[in-house]
C-alpha positions as semicolon CSV with decimal commas, in nm:
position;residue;x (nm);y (nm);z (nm)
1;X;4,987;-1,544;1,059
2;X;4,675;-1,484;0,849
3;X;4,575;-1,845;0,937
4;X;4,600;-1,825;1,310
5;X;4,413;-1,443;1,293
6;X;4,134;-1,661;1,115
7;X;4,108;-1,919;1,377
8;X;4,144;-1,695;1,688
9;X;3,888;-1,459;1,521
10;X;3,624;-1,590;1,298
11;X;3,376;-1,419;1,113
12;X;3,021;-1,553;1,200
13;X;2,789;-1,505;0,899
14;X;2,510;-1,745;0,870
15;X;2,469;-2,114;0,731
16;X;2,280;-2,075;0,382
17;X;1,999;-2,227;0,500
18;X;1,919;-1,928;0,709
19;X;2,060;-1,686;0,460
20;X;1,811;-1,860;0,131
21;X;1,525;-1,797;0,386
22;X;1,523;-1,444;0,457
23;X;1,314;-1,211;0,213
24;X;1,350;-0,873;0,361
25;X;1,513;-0,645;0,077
26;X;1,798;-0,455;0,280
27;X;1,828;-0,082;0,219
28;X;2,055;0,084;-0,100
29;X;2,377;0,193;0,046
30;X;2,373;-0,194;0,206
31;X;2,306;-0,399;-0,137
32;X;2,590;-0,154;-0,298
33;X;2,801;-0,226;-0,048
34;X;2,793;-0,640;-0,095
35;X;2,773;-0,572;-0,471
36;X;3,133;-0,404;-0,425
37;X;3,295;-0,647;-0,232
38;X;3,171;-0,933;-0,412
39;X;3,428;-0,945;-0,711
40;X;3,680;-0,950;-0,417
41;X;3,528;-1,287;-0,258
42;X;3,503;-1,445;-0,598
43;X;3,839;-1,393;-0,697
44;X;3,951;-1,663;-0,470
45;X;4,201;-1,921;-0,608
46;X;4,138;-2,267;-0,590
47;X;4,391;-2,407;-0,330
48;X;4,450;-2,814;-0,265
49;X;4,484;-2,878;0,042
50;X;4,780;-3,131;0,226
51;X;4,599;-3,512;0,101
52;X;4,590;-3,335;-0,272
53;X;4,196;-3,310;-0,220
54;X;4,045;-2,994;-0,384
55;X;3,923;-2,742;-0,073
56;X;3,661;-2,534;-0,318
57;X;3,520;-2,841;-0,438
58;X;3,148;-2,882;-0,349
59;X;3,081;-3,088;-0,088
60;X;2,834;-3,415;-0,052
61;X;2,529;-3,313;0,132
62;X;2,346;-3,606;0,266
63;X;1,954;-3,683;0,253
64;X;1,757;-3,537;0,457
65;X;1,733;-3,775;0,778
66;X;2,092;-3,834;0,736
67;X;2,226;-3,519;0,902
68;X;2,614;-3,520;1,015
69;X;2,597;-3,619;1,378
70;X;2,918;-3,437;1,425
71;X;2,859;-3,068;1,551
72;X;2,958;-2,797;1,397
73;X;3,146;-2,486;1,499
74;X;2,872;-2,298;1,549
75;X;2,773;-2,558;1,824
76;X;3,117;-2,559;2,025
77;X;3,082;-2,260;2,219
78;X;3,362;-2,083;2,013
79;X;3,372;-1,704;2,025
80;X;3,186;-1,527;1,660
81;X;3,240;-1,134;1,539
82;X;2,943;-1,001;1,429
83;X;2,908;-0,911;1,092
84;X;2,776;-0,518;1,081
85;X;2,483;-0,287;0,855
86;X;2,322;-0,684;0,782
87;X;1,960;-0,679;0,768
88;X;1,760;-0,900;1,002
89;X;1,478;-1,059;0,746
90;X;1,186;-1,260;0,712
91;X;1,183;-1,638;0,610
92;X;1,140;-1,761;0,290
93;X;1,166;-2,057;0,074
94;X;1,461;-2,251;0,082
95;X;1,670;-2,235;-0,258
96;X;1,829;-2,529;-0,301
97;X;2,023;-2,439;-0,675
98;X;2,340;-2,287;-0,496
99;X;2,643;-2,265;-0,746
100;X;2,891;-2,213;-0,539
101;X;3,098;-2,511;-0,381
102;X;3,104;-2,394;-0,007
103;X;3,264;-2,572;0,279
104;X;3,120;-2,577;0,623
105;X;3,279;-2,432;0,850
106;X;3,340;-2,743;1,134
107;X;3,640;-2,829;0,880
108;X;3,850;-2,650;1,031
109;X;4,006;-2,498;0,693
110;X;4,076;-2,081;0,679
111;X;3,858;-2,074;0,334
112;X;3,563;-2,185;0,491
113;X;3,443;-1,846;0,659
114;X;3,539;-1,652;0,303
115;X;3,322;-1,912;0,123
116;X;3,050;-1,894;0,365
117;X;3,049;-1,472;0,348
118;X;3,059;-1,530;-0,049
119;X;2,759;-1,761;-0,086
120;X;2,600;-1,551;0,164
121;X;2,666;-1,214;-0,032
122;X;2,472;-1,368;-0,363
123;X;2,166;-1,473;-0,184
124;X;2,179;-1,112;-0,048
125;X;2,196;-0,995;-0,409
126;X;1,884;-1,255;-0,511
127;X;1,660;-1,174;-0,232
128;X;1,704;-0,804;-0,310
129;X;1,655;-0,832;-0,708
130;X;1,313;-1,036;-0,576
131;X;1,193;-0,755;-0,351
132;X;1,264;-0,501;-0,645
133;X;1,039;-0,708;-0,840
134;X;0,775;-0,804;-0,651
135;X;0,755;-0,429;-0,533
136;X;0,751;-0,268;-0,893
137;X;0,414;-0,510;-0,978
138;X;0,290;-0,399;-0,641
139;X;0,265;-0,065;-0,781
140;X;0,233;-0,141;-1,160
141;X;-0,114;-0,372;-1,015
142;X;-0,206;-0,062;-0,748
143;X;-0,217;0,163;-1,057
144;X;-0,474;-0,048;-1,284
145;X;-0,680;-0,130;-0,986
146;X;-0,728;0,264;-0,974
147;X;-0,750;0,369;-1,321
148;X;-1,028;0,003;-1,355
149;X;-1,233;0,197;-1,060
150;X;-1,228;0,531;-1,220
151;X;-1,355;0,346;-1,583
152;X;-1,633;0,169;-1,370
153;X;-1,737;0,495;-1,251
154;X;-1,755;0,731;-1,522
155;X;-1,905;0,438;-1,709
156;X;-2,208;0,424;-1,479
157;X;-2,218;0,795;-1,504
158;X;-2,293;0,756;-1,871
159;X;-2,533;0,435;-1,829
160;X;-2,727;0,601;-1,595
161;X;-2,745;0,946;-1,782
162;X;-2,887;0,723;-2,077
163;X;-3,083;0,523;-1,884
164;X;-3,280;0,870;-1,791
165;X;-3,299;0,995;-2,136
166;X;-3,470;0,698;-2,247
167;X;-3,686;0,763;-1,996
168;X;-3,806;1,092;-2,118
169;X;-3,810;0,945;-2,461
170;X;-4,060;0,682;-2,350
171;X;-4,270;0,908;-2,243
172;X;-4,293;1,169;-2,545
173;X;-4,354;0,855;-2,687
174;X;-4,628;0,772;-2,542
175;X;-4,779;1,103;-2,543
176;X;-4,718;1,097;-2,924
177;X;-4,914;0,754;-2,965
178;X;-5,191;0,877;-2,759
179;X;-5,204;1,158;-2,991
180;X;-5,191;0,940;-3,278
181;X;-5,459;0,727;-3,163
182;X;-5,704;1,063;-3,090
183;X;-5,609;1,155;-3,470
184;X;-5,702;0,758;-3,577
185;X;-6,062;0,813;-3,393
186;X;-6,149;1,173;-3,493
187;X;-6,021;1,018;-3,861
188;X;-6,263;0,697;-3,865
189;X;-6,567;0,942;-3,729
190;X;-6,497;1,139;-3,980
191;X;-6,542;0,881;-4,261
192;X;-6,845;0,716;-4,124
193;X;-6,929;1,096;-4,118
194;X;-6,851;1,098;-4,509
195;X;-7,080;0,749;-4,564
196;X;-7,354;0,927;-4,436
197;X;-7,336;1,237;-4,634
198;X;-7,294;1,032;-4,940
199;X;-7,590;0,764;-4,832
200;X;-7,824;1,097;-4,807
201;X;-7,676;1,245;-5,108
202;X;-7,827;0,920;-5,305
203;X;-8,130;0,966;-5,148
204;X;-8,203;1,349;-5,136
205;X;-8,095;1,433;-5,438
206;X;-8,374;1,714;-5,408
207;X;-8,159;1,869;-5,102
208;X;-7,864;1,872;-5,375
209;X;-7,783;2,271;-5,263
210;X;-7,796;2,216;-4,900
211;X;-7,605;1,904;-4,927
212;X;-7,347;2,100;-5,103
213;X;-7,322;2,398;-4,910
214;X;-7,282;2,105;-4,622
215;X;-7,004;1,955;-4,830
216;X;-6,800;2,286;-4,858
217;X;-6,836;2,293;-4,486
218;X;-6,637;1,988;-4,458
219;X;-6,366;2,031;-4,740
220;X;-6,250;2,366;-4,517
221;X;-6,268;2,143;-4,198
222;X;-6,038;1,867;-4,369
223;X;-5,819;2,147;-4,496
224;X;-5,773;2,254;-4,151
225;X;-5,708;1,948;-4,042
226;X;-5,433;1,879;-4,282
227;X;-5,302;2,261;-4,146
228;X;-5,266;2,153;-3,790
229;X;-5,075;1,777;-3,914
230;X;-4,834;1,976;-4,054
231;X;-4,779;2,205;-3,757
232;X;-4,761;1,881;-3,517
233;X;-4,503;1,733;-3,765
234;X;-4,288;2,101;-3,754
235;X;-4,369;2,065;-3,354
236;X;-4,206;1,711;-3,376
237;X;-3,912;1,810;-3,579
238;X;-3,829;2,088;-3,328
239;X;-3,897;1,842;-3,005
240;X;-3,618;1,590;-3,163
241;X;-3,374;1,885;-3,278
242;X;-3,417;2,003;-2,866
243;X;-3,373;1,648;-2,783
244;X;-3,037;1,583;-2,991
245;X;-2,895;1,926;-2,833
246;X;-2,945;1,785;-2,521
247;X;-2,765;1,486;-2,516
248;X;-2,475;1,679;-2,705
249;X;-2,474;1,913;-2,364
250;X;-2,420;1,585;-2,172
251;X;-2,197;1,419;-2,365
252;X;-1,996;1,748;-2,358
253;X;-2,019;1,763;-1,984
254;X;-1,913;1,455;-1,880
255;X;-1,610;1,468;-2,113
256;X;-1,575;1,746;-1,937
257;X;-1,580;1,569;-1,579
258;X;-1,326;1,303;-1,736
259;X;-1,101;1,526;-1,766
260;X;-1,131;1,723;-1,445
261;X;-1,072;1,394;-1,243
262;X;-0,777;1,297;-1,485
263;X;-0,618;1,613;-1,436
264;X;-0,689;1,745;-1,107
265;X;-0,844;1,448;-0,862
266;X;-0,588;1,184;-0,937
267;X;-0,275;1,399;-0,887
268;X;-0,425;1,503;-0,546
269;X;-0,462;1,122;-0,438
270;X;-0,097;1,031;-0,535
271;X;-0,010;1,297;-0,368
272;X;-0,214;1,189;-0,009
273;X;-0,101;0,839;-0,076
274;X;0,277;0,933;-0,052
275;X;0,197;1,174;0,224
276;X;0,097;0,878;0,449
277;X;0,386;0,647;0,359
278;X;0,632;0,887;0,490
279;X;0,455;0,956;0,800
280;X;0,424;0,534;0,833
281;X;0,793;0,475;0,727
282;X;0,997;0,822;0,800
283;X;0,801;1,008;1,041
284;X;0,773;0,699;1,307
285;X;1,092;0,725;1,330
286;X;1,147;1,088;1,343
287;X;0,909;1,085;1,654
288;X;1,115;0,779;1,827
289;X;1,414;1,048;1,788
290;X;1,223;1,326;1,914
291;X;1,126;1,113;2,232
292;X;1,486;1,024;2,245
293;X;1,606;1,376;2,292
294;X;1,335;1,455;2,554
295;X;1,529;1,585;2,909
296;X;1,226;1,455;3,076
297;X;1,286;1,106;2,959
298;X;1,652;1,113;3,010
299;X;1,647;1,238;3,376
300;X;1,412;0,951;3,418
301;X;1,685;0,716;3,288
302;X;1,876;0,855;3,512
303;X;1,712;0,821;3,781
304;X;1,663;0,442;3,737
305;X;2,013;0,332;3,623
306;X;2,185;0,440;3,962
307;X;1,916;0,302;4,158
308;X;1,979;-0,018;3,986
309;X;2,339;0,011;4,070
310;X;2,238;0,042;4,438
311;X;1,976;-0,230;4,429
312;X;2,227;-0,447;4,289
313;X;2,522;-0,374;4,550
314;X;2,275;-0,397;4,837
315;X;2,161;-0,765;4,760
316;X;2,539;-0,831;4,699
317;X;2,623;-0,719;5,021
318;X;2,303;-0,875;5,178
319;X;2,416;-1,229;5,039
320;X;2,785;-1,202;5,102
321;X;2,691;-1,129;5,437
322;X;2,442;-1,449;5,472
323;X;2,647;-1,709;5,296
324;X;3,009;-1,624;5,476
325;X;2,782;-1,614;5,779
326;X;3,077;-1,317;5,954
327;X;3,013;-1,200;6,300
328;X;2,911;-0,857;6,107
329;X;2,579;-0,648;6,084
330;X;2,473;-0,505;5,783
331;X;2,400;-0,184;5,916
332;X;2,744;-0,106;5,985
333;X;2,792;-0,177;5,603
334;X;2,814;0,208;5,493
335;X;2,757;0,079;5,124
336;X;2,443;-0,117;5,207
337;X;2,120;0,052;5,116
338;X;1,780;-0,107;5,289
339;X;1,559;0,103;5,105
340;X;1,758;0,038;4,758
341;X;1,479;-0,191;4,613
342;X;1,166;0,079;4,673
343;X;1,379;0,322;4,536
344;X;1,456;0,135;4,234
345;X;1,066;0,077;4,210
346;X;0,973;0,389;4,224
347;X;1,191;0,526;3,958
348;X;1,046;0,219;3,750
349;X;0,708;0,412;3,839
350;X;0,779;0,751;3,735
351;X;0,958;0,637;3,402
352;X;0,634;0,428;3,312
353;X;0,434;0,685;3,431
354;X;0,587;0,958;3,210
355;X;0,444;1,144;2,942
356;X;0,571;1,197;2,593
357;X;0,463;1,525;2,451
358;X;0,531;1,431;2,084
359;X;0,235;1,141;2,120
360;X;0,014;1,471;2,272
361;X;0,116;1,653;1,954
362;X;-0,008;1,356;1,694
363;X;-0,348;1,281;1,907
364;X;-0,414;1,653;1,867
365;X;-0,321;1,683;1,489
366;X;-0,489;1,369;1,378
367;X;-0,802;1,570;1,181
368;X;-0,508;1,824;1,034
369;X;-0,419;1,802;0,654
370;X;-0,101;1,526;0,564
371;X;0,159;1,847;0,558
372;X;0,077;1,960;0,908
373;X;0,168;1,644;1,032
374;X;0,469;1,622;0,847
375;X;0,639;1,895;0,962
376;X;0,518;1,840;1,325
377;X;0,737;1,556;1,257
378;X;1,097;1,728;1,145
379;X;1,370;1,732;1,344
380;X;1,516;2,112;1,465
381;X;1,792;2,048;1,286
382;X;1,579;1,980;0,974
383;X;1,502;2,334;0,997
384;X;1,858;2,500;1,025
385;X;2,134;2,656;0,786
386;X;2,385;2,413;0,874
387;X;2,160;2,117;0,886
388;X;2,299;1,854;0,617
């Protein structure tokens, strides 16, 4: 009995060359699901069939160019249930390293289908251990690119903050060697001053007492000189102390700023980034459910679906009427509707024409914060007591 229910109603799942090509991860309830039930499918005895030939053993797979001209069931117009909660996915590359001994299903034995659901069940399980990978280095790369930028930046903070206190450096450092050079000057004048006196001290000795008086005269003016050198050195001193203080302010402060964006800024951005990826993946939806339950849009549906029924039973009648070629009028057909067709057009018209008020809603909160949007976007029975 289980044999004939196989034949009269087999499963369709697909060939594994479609199933090794598809790279959409399905959802979690769905990969628990095929993880439960496949112990079950892999439990299967190996059975010998009538000729003593094994029935799980893996068949020969020709070259490629050497395809089995025979078709296969898929290809005899037999009768398929669908399998249910599967995942349509995107292509991918083929796998070729299948373990599993299958046998195709144009053989016409009851293990076939099973095998073909098994085999089918494991790629499912690979291709969703691939997405979980390749979506955890998604994020694990999103979250150095990010922490790189913010590095880069405060770094150029810091270079440029430099950059401007060398700046002020080089030029209190060029005001000190202009200073310098002043000093150098007034210094050499003052020793050619100091050859003189001595040249005229040689040859007035007579004017010894003025010459000495003169020579007093100068001692005080070298003594104040030495005075203000060591005031511009304790003016120096001070101007570097000041200028070490600074750059302990700004080293302070941008610490400071480093940890303001670590702490505050950063938070705020995860928190915008998963704001708009449940408006993209949950909220679409939630307004496709909200259009859904608009009366406006289902009046219009029902509006066109009977039309359709009359449009249909009119052109029926009309060609029923042509082809038998009767001795009978179409007006005196009570069922026959000339003005079915405009009908059915203009409810076409008023359905395309109609205007969603949940669309209105988004265009007008487009500017508004991420949490506006969001719960412009819950259901009403998001909001209840009862809701689940």
């Amino acid at each position: 009995r289980k044999a004939k229910a196989r034949k009269q109603w087999p499963l369709r799942s697909p060939p594994p060359e479609n199933v090794t090509t598809t790279g959409v991860a399905p959802e979690v309830g769905q990969a628990e699901g095929i993880a439960a039930t496949g112990p079950h499918v892999l439990k299967e005895r190996r059975k010998r069939g009538n000729d003593g030939v094994d029935t799980n053993a893996p068949l020969k797979v020709p070259r490629r160019g050497h395809a089995d001209p025979r078709p296969t069931e898929s290809t005899r117009g037999r009768k398929y249930l669908m399998l249910p909660n599967l995942p349509r996915e995107r292509p991918r590359p083929k796998i070729h390293n299948l373990r599993i001994p299958l046998l195709p299903l144009w053989s016409g034995h009851p293990k076939a289908s099973i095998d073909q659901n098994r085999q089918y069940n494991v790629n499912l399980a690979r291709q969703v251990a691939m997405g979980s990978q390749l979506r955890l280095r998604f994020k694990r790369d999103a979250k150095l690119l990010k922490k790189s930028i913010a590095q880069v930046a405060h770094r150029d903070k810091r270079i440029q903050a430099r950059e401007n206190e060398i700046k002020n450096l080089e030029t209190l450092l060029e005001v000190e060697t202009n200073m310098k050079k002043a000093a150098e000057g007034r210094s050499a004048e003052l020793s050619k001053e100091l050859e003189n006196i001595r040249a005229l001290f040689l040859d007035l000795q007579v004017c010894n007492n003025c010459l000495s008086h003169h020579v007093s005269t100068l001692q005080v003016q070298v003594m104040g000189e030495e005075k203000l050198k060591a005031a511009f050195e304790e003016f120096k001193q001070y101007e570097d102390n000041r200028v070490e203080q600074r750059c302990a302010e700004i080293d302070a402060r941008l610490d400071a700023l480093s940890i303001d964006f670590d702490e505050e800024l950063y938070p705020h951005m995860l928190t915008t980034i998963a704001g708009r990826r449940w408006v993209i993946g949950y909220g679409l939806r939630l307004a496709v459910m909200k259009c859904g339950k608009s009366t406006k849009l289902r009046q219009a549906f029902a509006d066109v679906v009977p039309t359709a029924i009359a449009k249909g039973m009119s052109e029926g009648l009309k060609h029923g009427v042509e082809h038998r070629k009767a001795n009978l009028s179409l007006k005196a057909i009570e069922a026959y509707d000339p003005k079915a067709e405009a009908k059915y057009i203009a409810a076409l018209h008023a359905l395309k024409d109609l205007k969603y008020l949940i669309v209105d809603q988004l265009e007008s909160l487009k500017d508004a914060p991420i949490d506006v949007i969001m719960a412009s976007l819950h259901l009403e029975s998001d909001t209840r007591d009862d809701a689940p």
